[in-house]
C-alpha positions in Angstrom: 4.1 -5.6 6.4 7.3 -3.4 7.6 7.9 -3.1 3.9 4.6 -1.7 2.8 3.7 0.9 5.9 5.8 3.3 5.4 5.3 3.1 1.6 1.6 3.4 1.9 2.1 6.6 4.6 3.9 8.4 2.0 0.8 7.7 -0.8 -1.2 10.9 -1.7 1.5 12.6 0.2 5.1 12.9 -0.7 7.3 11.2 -3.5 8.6 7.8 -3.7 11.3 6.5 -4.5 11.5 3.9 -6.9 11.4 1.1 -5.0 8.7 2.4 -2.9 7.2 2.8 -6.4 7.9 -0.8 -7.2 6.3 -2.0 -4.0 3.0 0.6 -3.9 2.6 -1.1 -7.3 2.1 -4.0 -6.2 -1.3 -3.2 -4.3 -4.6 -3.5 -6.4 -6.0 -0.3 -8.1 -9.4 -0.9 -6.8 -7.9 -0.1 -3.4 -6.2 2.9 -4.6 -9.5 4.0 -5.8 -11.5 2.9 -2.8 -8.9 5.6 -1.1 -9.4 8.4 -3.6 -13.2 8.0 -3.2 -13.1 7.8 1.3 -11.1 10.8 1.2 -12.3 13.1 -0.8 -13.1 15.6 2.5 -11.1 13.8 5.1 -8.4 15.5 7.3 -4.3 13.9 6.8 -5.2 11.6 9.9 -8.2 10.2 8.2 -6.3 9.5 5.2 -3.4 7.8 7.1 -6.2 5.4 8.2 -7.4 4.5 4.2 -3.8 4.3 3.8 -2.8 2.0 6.5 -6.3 0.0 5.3 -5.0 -0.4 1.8 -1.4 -2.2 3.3 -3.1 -4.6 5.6 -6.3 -5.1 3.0 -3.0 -6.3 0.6 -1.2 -8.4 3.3 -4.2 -10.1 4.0 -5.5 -11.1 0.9 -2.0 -13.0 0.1 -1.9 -16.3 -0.3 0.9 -18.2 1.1 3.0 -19.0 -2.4 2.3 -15.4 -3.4 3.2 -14.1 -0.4 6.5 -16.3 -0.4 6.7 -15.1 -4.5 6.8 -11.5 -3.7 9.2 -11.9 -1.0 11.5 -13.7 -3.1 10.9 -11.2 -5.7 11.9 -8.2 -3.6 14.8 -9.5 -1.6 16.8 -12.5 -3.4 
């Protein structure tokens, strides 16, 4: 979770770097586009909300081998 949060905060926002690329990617589009549509007309602390929502919808949807997959993927 420490990985994604401040990924997601930067989303819609400012640039990432490539790894922060690498790891936004990793969430589904549908989420992305579930943002884009909630905040059409919402003010930046809004949006930090549908942001923060798509990084714990991601967390919790893992399971446990791809979960320990990812990790092993980003830091090994």
């Amino acid at each position: 979770m420490s990985e994604f949060i401040p990924v997601v905060l930067k989303y819609d926002k400012e640039s990432m770097n490539k790894y922060e690329e690498r790891l936004f990617n990793n969430l589904s589009r549908s989420a992305e586009a579930l943002y884009k549509r909630e905040t059409k007309s919402s003010s930046d602390i809004e949006k930090d909300y549908y942001r923060l929502k798509m990084a714990v919808d991601f967390i919790c949807n893992m399971t446990d081998g791809y979960a320990k997959k990812l990790h092993d993927t980003l830091f090994n």
